[in-house]
Biotite code that builds the C-alpha atoms (Angstrom):
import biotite.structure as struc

atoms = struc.array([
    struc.Atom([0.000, 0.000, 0.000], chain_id="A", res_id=1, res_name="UNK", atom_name="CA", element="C"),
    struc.Atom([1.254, 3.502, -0.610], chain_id="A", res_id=2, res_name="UNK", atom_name="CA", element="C"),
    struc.Atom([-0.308, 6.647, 0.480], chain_id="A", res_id=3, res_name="UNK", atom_name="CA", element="C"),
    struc.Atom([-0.589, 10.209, -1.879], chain_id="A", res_id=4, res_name="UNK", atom_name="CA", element="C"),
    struc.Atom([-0.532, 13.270, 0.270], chain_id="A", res_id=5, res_name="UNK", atom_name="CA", element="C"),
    struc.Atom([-1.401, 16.351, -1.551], chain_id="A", res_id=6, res_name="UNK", atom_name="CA", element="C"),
    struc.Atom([-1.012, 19.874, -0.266], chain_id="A", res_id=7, res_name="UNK", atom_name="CA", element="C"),
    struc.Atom([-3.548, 22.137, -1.916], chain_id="A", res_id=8, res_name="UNK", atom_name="CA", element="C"),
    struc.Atom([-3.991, 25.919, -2.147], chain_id="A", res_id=9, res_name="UNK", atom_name="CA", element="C"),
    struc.Atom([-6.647, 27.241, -4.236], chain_id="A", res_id=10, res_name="UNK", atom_name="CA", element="C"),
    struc.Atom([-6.782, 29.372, -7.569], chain_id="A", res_id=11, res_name="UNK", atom_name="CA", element="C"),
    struc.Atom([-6.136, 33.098, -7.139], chain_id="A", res_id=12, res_name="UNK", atom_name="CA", element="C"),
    struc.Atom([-9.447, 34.990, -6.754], chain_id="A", res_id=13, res_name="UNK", atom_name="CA", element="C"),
    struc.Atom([-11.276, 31.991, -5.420], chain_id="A", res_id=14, res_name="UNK", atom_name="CA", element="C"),
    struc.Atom([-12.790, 31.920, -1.605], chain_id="A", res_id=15, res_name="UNK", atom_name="CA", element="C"),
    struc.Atom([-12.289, 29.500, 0.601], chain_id="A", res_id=16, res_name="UNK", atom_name="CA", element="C"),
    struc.Atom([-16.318, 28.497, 1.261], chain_id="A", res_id=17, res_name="UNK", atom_name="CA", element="C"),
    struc.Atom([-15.885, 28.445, -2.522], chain_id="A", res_id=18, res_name="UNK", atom_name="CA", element="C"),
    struc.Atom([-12.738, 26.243, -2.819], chain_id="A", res_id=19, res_name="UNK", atom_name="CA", element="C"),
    struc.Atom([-14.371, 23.675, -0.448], chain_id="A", res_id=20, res_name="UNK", atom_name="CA", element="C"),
    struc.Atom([-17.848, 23.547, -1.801], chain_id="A", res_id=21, res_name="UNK", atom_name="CA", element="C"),
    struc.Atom([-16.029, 22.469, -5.045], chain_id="A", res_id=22, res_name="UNK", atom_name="CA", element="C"),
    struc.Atom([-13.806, 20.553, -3.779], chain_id="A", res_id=23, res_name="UNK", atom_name="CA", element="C"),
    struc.Atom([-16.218, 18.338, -1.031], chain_id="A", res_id=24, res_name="UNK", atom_name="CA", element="C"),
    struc.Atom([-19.182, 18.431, -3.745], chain_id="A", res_id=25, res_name="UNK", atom_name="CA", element="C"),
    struc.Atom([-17.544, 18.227, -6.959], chain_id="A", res_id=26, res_name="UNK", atom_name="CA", element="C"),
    struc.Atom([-14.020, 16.980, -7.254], chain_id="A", res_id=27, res_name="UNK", atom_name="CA", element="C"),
    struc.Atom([-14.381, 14.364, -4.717], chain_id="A", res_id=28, res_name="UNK", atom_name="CA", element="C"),
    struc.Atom([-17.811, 13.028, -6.336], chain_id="A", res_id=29, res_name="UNK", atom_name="CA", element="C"),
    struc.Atom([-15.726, 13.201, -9.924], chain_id="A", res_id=30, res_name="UNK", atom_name="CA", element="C"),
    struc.Atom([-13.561, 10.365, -9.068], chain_id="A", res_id=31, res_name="UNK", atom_name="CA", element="C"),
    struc.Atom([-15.647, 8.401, -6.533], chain_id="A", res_id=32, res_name="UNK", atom_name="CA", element="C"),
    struc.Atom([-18.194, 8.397, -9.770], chain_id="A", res_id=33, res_name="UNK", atom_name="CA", element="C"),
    struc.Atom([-15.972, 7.559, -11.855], chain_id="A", res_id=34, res_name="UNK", atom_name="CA", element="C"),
    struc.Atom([-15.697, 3.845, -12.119], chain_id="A", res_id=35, res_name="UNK", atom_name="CA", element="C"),
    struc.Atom([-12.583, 3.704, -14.126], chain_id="A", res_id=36, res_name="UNK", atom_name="CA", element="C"),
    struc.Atom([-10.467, 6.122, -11.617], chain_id="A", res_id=37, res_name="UNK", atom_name="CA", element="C"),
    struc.Atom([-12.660, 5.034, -8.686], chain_id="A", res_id=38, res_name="UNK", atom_name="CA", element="C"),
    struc.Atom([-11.328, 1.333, -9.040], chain_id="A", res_id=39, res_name="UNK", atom_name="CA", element="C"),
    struc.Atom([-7.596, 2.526, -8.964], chain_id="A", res_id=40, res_name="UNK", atom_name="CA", element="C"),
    struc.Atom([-7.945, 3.814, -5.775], chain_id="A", res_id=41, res_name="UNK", atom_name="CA", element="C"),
    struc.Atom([-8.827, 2.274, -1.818], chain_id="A", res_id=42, res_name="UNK", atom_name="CA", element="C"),
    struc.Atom([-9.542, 5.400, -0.227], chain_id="A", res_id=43, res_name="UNK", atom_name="CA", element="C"),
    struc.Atom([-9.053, 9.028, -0.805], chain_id="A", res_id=44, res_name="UNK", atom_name="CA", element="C"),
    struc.Atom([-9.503, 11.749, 1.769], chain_id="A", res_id=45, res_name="UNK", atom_name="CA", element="C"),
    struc.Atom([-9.969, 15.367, 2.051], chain_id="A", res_id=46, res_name="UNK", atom_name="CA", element="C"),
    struc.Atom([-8.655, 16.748, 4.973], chain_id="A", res_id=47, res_name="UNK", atom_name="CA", element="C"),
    struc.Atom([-9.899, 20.512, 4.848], chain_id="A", res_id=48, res_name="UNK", atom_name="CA", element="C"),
    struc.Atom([-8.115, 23.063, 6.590], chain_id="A", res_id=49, res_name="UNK", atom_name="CA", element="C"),
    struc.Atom([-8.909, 24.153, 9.863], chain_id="A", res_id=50, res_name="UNK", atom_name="CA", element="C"),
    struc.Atom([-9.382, 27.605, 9.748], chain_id="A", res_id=51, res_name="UNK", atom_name="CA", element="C"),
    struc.Atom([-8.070, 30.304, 7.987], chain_id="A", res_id=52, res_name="UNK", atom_name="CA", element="C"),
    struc.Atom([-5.862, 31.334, 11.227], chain_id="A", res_id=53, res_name="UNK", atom_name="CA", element="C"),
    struc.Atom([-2.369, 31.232, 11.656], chain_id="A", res_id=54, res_name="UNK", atom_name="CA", element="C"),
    struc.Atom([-2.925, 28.325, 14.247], chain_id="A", res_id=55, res_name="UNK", atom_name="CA", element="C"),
    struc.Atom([-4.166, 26.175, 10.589], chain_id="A", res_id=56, res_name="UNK", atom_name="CA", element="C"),
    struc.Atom([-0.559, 26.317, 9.369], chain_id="A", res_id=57, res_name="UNK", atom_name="CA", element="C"),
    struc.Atom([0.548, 27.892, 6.327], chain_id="A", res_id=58, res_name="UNK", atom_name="CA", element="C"),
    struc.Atom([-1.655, 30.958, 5.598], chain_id="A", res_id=59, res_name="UNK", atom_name="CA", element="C"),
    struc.Atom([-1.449, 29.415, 1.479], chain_id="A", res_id=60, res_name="UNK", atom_name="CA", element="C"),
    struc.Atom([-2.858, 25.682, 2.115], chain_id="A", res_id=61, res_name="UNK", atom_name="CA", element="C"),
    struc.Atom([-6.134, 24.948, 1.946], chain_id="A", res_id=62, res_name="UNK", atom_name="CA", element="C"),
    struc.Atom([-6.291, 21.583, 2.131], chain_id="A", res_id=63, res_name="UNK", atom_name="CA", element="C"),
    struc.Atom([-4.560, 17.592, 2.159], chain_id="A", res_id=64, res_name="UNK", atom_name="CA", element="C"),
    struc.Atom([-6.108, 14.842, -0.273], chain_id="A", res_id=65, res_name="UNK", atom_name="CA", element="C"),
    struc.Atom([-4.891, 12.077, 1.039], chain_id="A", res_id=66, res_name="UNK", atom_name="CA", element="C"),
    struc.Atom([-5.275, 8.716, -1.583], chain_id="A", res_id=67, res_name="UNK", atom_name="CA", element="C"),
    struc.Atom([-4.926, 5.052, -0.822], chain_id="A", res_id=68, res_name="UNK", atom_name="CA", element="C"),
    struc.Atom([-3.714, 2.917, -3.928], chain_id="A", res_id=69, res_name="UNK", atom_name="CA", element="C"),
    struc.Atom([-2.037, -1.027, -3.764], chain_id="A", res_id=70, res_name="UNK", atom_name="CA", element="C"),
    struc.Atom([1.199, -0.020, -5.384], chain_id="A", res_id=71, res_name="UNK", atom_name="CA", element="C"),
    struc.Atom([2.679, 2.793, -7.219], chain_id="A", res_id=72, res_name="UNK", atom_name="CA", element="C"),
    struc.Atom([1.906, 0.604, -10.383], chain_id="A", res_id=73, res_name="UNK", atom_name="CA", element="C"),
    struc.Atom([-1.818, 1.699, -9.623], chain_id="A", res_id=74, res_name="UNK", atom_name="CA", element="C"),
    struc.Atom([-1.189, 5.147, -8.694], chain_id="A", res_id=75, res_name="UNK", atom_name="CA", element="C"),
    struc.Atom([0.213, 4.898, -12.394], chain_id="A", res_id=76, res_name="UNK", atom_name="CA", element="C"),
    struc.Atom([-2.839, 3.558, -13.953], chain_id="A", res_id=77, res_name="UNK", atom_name="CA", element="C"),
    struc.Atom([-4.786, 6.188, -12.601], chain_id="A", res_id=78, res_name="UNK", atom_name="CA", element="C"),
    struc.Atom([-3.336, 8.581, -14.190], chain_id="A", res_id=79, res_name="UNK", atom_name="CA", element="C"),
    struc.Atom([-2.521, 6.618, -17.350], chain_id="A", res_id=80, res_name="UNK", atom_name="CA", element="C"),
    struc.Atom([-6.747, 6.698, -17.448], chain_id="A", res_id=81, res_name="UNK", atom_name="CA", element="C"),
    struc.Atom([-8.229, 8.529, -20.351], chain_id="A", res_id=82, res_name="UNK", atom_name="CA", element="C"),
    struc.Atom([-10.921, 10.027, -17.829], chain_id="A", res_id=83, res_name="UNK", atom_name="CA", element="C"),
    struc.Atom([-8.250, 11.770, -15.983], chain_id="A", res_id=84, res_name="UNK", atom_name="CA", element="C"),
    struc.Atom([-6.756, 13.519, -18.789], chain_id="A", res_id=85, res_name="UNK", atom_name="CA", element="C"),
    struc.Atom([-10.779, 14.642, -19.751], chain_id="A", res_id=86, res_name="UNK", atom_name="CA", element="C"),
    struc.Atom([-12.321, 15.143, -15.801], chain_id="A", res_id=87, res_name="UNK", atom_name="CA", element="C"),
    struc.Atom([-9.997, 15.506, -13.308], chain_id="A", res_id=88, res_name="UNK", atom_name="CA", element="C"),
    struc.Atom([-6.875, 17.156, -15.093], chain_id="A", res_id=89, res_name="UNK", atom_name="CA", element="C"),
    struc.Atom([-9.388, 20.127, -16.390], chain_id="A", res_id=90, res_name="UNK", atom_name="CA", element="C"),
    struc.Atom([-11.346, 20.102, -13.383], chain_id="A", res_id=91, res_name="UNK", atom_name="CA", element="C"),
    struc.Atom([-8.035, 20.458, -11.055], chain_id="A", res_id=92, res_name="UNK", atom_name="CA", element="C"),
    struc.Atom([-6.949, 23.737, -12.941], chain_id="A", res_id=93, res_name="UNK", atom_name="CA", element="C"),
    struc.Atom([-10.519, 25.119, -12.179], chain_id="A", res_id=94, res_name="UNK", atom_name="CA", element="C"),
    struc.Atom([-10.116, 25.107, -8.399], chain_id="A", res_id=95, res_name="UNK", atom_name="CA", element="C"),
    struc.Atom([-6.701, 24.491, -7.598], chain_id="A", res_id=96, res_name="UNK", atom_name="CA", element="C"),
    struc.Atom([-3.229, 27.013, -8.065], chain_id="A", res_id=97, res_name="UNK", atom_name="CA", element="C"),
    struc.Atom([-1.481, 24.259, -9.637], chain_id="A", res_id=98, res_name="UNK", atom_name="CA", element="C"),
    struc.Atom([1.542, 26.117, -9.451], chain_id="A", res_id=99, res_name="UNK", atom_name="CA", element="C"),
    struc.Atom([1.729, 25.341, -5.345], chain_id="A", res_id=100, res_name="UNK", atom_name="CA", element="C"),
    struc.Atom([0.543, 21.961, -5.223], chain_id="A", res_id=101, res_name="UNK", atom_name="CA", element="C"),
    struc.Atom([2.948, 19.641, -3.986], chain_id="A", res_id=102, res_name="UNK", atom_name="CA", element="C"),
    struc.Atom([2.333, 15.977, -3.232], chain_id="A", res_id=103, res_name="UNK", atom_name="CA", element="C"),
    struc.Atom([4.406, 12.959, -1.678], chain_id="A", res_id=104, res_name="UNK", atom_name="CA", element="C"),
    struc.Atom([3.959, 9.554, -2.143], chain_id="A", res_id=105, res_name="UNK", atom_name="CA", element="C"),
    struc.Atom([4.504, 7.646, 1.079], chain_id="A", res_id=106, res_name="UNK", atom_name="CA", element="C"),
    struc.Atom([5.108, 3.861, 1.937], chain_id="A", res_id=107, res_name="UNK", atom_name="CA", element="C"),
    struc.Atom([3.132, 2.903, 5.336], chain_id="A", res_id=108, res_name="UNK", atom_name="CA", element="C"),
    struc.Atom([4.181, 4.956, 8.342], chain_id="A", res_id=109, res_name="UNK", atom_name="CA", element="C"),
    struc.Atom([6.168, 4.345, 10.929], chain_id="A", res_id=110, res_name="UNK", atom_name="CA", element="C"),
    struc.Atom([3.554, 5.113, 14.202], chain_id="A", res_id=111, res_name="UNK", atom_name="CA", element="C"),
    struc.Atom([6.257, 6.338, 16.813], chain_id="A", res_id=112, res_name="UNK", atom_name="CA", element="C"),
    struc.Atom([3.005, 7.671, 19.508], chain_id="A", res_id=113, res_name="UNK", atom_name="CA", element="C"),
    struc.Atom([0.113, 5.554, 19.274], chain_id="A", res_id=114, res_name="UNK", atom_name="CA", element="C"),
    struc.Atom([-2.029, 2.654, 19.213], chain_id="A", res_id=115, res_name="UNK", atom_name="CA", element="C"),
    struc.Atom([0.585, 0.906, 16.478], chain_id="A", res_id=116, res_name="UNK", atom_name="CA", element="C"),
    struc.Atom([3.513, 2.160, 18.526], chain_id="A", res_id=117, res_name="UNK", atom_name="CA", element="C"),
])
C-alpha cells in the first residue's frame, strides 16, 4: 500500500467556502463516480483546513487529499486513465493554483506515539 498526500492551495481569486464547496461536492464526487479512476484507488480523503488562522498552518494551504492505492503501479494507472486527462486534469486547474501543489507519495508509516507504537 502507498499513500498520496497532496497539499492544496486554491486558484487566485477563489474563496475559501468556494474552494471547499467544489472541492467536497464536486471533485471528490468526480472520481468516486468515476468507475474507471474510482477502481484505482482504496480510499481518498480530504482533509480541509482548519481555519483560515495562523494556528491552521501555512496561511497558502487549503487543504490535504490524502489517496490510498495497492502499489505505485496503480497510482500509475490512474493517471494513465483517459478520464483523468478529460475530468480531473481540467477540473483540477478550475479550483486548484497548480503552481503550489505539492504531493508525496509515502510507503506505510512508521507510528512512533500511538495505538501501532
Amino acid at each position: 500500500m502507498v499513500k498520496l498526500f497532496a497539499v492544496l492551495s486554491r486558484r487566485e481569486g477563489m474563496g475559501r467556502a468556494e474552494f471547499l464547496e467544489h472541492w467536497h461536492h464536486h471533485h471528490g464526487p468526480l472520481i468516486a463516480d468515476t468507475p474507471e479512476l474510482a477502481r484505482h484507488l482504496r480510499r481518498y480523503v480530504q482533509h480541509p483546513r482548519a481555519s483560515d488562522g495562523p494556528l491552521s498552518g501555512s496561511v497558502d494551504c487549503d487543504g490535504v487529499a490524502e489517496q490510498w492505492f495497492d502499489s505505485l503501479d496503480d497510482f500509475a494507472a490512474f493517471l494513465a486513465e483517459p478520464a483523468y486527462a478529460e475530468l480531473i486534469a481540467p477540473d483540477e486547474r478550475r479550483f486548484l493554483d497548480m503552481d503550489r501543489v505539492r504531493f508525496v507519495i509515502c510507503d506505510e508509516p512508521v507510528v512512533q506515539i500511538g495505538d501501532d507504537a
